[in-house]
C-alpha positions in Angstrom: 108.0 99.0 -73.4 107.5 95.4 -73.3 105.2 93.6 -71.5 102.0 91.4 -71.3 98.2 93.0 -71.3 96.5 93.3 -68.2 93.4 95.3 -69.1 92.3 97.1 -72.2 89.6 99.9 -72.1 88.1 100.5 -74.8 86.1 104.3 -74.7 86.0 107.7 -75.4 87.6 110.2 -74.9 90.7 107.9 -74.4 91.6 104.6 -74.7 93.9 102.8 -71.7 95.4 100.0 -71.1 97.9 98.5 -68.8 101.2 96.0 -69.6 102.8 94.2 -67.1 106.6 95.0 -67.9 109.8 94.0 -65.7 112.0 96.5 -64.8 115.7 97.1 -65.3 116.1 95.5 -61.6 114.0 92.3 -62.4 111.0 93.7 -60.2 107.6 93.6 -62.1 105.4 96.4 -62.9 102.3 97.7 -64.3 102.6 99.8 -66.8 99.8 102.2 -67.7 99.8 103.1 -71.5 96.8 106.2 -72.5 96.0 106.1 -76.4 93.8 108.7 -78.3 89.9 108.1 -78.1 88.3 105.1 -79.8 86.3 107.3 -82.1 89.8 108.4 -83.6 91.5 104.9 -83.5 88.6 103.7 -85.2 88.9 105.2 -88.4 93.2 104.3 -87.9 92.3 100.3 -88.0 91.8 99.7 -84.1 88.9 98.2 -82.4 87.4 97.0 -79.2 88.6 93.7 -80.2 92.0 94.3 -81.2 93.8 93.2 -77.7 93.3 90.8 -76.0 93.7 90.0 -71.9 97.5 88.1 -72.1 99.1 89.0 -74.9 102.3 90.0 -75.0 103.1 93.4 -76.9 105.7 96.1 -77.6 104.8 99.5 -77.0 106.2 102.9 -78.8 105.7 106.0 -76.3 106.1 109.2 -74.6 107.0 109.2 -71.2 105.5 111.4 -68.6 107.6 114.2 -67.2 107.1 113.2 -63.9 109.1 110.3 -64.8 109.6 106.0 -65.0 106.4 104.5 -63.6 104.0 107.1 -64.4 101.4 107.0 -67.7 103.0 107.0 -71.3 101.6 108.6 -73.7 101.1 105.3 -76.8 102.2 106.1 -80.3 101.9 102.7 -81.4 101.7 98.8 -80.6 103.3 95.9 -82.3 101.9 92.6 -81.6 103.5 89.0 -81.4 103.0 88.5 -84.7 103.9 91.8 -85.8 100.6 93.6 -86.6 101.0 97.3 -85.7 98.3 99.2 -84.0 98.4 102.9 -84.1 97.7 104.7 -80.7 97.3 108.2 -81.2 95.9 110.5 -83.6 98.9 111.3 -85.8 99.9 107.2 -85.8 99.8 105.6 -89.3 97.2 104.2 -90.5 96.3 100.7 -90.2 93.7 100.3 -92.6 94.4 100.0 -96.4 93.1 103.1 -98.6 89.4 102.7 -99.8 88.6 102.9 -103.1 84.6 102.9 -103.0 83.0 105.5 -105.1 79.9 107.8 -103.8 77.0 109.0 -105.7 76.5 111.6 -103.5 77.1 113.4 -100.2 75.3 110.2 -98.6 76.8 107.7 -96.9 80.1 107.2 -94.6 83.0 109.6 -94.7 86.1 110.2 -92.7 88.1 113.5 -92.5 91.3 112.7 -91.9 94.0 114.4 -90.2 95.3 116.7 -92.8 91.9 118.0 -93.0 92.3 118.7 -89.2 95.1 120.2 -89.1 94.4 122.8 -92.1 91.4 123.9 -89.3 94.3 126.3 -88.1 93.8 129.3 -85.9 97.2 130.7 -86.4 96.1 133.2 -89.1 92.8 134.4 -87.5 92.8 137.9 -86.7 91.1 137.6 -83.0 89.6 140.4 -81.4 91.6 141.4 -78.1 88.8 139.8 -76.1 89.5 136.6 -77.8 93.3 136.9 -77.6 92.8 137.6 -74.2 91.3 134.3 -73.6 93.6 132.1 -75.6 96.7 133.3 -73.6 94.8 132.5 -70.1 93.9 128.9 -71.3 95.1 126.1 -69.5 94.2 122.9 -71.8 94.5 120.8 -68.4 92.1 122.7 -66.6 89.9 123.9 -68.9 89.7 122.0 -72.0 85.5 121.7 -72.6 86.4 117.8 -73.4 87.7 117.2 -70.2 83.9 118.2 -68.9 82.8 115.8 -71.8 81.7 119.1 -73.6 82.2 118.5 -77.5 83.6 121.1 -79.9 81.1 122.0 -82.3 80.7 123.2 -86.3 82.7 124.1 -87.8 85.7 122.2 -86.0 83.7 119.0 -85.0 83.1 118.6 -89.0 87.1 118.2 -89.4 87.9 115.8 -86.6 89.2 112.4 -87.5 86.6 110.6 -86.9 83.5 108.5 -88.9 80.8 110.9 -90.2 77.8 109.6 -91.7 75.1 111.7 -93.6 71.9 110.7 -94.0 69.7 112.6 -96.8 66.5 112.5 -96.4 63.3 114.8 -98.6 63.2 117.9 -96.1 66.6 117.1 -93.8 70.3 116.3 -93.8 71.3 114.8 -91.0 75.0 114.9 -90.0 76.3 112.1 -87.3 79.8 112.7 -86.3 81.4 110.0 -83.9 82.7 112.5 -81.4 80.8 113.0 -78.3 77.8 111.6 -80.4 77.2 114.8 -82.2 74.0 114.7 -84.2 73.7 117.9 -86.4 69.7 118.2 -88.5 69.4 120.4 -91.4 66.3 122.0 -91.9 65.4 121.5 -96.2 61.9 122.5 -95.6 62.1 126.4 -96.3 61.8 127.5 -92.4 64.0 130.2 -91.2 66.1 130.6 -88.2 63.3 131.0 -85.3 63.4 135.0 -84.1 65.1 134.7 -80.1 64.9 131.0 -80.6 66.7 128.5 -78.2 70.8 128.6 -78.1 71.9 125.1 -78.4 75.1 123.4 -78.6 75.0 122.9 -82.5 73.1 125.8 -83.1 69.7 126.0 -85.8 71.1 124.7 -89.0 69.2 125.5 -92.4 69.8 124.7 -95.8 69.2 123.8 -99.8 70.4 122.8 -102.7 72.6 124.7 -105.0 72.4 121.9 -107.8 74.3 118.6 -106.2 75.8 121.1 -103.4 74.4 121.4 -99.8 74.3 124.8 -98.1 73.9 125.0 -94.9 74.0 128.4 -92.2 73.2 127.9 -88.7 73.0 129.9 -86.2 71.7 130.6 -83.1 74.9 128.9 -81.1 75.0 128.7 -77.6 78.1 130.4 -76.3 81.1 127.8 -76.1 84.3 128.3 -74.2 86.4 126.4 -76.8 83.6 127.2 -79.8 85.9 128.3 -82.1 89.0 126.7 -81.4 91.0 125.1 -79.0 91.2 128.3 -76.2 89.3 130.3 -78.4 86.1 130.5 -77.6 82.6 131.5 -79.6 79.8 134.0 -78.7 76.0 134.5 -79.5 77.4 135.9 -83.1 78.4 133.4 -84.4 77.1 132.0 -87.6 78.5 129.5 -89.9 77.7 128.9 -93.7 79.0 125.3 -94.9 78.8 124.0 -98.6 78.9 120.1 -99.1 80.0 118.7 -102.6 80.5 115.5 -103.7 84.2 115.7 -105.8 84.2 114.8 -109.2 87.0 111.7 -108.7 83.6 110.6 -106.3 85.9 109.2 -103.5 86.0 112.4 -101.8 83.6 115.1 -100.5 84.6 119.0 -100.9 83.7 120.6 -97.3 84.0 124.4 -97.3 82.8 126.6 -94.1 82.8 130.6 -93.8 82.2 131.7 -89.8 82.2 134.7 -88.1 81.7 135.8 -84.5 82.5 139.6 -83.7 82.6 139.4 -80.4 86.3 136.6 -80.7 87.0 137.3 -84.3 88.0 140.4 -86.2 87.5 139.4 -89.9 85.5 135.8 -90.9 87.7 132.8 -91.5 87.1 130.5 -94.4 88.6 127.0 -95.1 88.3 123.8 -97.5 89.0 120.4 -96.0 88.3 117.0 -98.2 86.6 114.2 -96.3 87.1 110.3 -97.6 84.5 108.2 -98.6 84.4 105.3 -96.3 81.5 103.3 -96.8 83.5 100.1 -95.2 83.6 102.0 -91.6 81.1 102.1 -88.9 80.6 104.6 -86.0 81.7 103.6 -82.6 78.7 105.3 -81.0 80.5 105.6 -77.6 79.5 108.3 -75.6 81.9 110.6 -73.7 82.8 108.7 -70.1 83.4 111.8 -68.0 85.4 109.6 -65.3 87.8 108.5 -68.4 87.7 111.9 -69.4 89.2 114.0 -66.4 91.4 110.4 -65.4 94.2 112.2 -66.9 93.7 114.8 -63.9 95.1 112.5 -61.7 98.7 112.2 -63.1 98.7 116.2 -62.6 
């Protein structure tokens, strides 16, 4: 597509925007274009300032089954002067490779997409229950984002998105830019409160095993996507994460064990590196439930 911006919305869980295009018949037409959230986009070299109102723009796409006219899907966007933008969440980078160095798990980190899509549930061994609920799932209907419901540990820890982690004497606090989850770890000796309060992010504990953060929490509240995407998580489920800094110091080892025997048969355990990337910021954009279920309307 070819065309000139009309309007650019910047937010999460998607980003929009409309070009107005002319068609193979000489009429003229806007264009909707939907693009991946702005917390993912972010980290790929896009920003709230990166179109402007009137600019004239090629557009790399999917089209929508339904056919010409309705939303595309945006891969990517090259500008007048060539600049390429990446739309979705397996675009190509824009941004150039950092080569900071941490001195510990502190600071800014991005997981990037590999790291995602190692967080695979194709190997699990689900209980029937669980299996049950994976082949009933409709991601239209029922995805927990489209209710502005984030995933949560140990899935939300391998998004692409900015995570910054703040060490402090008796907590480790864990920001991830995705739904604004904000993750505390308890360093202080408590343990999990006995028939304590089922939250979101569960009760999260932890020390020091030399430079390495452990972490366990439990004490999830139940999730219908809490495990994975149409897999969801029960009142069992308990998650033990370690944190290292890796020795080239540009990258941070994440490893997680879970369990849950009410969805899963046998605990699952993964490593994912995160990137040190003390140059990006957080977009700190709440999820706009009206963006998130627009995509309900081109059902």
């Amino acid at each position: 597509l070819t065309g000139t911006v009309t309007d650019y919305s910047w937010r999460n869980p998607h980003v929009y925007m409309a070009l107005e295009v002319e068609r193979p018949d000489g009429t003229v037409a806007t264009q909707e274009v939907e693009a991946g959230a702005s917390s993912v986009l972010l980290p790929l070299g896009v920003t709230a300032d990166s179109l402007e109102i009137g600019e004239r723009v090629a557009i790399r796409g999917n089209p929508s089954r339904a056919g010409a006219g309705h939303i595309v899907l945006g891969r990517e966007l090259t500008k007048a002067d060539g600049t390429v933008l990446p739309l979705n969440i397996a675009s190509r980078s824009a941004r150039a490779p950092s080569t900071a160095e941490a001195t510990s798990i502190a600071g800014t980190w991005f997981s990037p997409l590999t790291s995602f899509r190692a967080f695979s549930a194709r190997e699990w061994q689900l209980t029937a229950k669980a299996q049950a609920a994976r082949e009933r799932y409709d991601g239209t209907t029922q995805s927990a984002h489209a209710q502005c419901i984030p995933v949560t540990a140990p899935m939300v820890m391998v998004y692409p998105v900015v995570i910054t982690v703040e060490v402090n004497p008796d907590t480790v606090v864990f920001n991830v830019d995705w739904m604004t989850t904000r993750r505390v770890v308890y360093l202080d000796g408590r343990a999990h409160p006995e028939n304590g309060e089922r939250t979101l992010n569960g009760h999260s504990i932890g020390h020091w095993e030399g430079d390495t953060l452990v972490v366990d929490t439990t004490l999830f509240a139940a999730h219908r996507e809490g495990l994975a995407f149409g897999i969801p998580s029960g009142a069992g489920k308990h998650v033990v994460e370690r944190f290292s800094l890796n020795a080239d110091r540009r990258h941070l080892d994440y490893a997680a064990t879970f369990e849950d025997p009410e969805n899963l048969a046998a605990p699952v355990s993964f490593t994912a590196p995160w990137e040190y990337r003390p140059e990006l910021a957080p977009t700190g954009l709440a999820c706009d439930l009206d963006v998130a279920q627009r995509f309900l309307s081109y059902e």
